[in-house]
C-alpha positions as CSV (number, residue, x, y, z in Angstrom):
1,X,97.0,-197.6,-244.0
2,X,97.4,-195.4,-241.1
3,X,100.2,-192.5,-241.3
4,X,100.3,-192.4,-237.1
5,X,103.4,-193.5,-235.5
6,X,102.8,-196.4,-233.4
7,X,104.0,-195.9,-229.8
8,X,104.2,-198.2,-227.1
9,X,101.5,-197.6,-224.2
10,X,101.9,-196.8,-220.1
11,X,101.7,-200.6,-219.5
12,X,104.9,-201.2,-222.4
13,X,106.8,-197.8,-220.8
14,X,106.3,-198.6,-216.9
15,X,106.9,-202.5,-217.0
16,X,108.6,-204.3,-214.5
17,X,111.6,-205.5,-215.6
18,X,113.7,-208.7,-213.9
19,X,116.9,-208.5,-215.9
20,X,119.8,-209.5,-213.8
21,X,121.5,-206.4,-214.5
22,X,118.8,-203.9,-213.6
23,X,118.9,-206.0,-210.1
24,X,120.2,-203.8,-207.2
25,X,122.4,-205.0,-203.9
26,X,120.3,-205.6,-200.8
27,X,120.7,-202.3,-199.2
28,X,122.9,-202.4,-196.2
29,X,120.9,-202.9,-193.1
30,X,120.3,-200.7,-190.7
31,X,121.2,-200.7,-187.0
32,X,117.8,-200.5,-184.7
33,X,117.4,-197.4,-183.0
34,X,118.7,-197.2,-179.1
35,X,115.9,-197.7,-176.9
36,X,116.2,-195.4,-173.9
37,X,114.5,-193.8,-170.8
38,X,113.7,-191.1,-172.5
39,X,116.5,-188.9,-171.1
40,X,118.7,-189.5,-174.1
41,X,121.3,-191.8,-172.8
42,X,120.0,-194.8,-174.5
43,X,119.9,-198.1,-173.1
44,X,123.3,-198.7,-171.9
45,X,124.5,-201.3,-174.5
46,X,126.6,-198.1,-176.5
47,X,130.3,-198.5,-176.3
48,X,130.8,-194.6,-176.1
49,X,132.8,-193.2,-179.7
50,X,132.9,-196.6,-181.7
51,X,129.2,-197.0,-181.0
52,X,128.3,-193.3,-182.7
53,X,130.4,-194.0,-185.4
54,X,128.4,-197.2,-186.5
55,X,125.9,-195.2,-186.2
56,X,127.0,-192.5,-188.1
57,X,128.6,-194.7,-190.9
58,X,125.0,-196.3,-191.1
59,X,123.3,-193.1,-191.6
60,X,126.0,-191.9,-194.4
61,X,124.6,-194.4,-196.7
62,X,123.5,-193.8,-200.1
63,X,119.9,-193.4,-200.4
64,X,119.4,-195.5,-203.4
65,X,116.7,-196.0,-205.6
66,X,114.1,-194.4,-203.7
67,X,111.5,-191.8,-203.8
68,X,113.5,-188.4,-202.5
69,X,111.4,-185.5,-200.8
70,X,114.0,-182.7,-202.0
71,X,116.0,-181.8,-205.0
72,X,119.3,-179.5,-205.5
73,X,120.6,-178.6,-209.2
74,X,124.5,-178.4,-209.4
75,X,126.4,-177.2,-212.3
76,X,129.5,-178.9,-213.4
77,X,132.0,-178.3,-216.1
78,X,132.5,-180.3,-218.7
79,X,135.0,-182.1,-217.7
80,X,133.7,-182.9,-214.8
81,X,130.7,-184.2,-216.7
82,X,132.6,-186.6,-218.5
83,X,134.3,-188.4,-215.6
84,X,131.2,-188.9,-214.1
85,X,130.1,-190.4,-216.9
86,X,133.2,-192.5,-217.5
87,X,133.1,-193.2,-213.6
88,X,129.2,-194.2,-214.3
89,X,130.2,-196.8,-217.6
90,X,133.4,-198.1,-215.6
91,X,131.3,-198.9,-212.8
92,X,128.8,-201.1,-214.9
93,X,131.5,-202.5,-217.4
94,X,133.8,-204.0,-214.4
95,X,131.6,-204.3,-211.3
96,X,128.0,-205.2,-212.9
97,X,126.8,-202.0,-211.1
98,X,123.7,-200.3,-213.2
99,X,123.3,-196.8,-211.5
100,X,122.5,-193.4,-213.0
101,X,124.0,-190.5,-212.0
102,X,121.8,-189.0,-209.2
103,X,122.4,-192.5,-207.4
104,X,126.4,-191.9,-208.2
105,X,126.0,-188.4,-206.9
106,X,124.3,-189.3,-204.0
107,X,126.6,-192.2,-203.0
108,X,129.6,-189.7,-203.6
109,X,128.4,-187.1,-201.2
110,X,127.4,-190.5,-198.5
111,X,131.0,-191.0,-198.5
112,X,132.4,-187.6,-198.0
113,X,130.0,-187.2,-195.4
114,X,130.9,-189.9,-193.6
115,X,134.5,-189.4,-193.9
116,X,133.7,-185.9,-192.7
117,X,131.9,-187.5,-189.6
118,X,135.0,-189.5,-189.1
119,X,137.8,-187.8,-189.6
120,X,136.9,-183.6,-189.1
121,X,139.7,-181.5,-189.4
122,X,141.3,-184.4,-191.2
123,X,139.1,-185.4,-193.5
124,X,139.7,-185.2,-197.8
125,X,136.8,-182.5,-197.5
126,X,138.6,-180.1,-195.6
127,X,142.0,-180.7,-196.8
128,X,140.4,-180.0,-200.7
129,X,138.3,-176.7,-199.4
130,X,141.6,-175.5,-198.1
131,X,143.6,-176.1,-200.8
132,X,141.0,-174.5,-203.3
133,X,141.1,-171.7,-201.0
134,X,144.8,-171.6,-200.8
135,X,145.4,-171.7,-204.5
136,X,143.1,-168.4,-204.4
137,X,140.0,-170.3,-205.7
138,X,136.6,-169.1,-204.1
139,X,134.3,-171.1,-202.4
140,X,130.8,-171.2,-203.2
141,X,128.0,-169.9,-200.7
């Protein structure tokens, strides 16, 4: 009788799975790029301001599950920690949505972006950096 722990091999570890709940959305589709005469203006079928936002909305998507290029490492508290997490389990207990929390993160940041885009000097991003700074908090460089 051996005394080695049996372990499950690369084929066991890397398997594809087809569980319903591991199954993602369709990702959202994504507009075709303007085809133009090279000068920038595009091919006349924009409709000005509505026409970027698609546009931007489109490219304020999450990324997904896919392979990323670049990495960042952000502290949070505890607390923040936590409601993430709750926010992760809430997410898969109500909705059927399996995600981990780079694909949370990265969906998070999509939308603030985009309502950045959107809105500017309105938008929750700059009304929450403000009141930070008003409430004497520092920002982060």
């Amino acid at each position: 009788m051996s005394r080695r722990a049996s372990l499950p091999g690369a084929s066991e570890l890397f398997r594809i799975t087809s569980s319903p709940a591991l199954d993602l959305p369709p990702a959202p589709e994504q507009p075709a790029p303007a085809k133009g005469n090279g000068n920038g203006n595009g091919s006349g079928n924009e409709t000005g301001p509505a026409h970027k936002e698609q546009l931007t909305r489109a490219a304020r998507s999450g990324s997904g599950r896919t392979k990323h290029d670049a990495k960042i490492t952000v502290y949070v508290s505890s607390d923040e920690l936590l409601a993430m997490e709750q926010a992760r389990l809430n997410l898969r207990a109500k909705h059927g949505l399996v995600l981990d929390r780079g694909r949370l993160v990265r969906e998070a940041v999509a939308v603030l972006l985009a309502d950045f885009d959107a809105a500017g000097e309105d938008s929750v991003l700059v009304q929450r950096l403000r009141a930070g700074s008003e409430d004497g908090k520092e920002t982060e460089s």
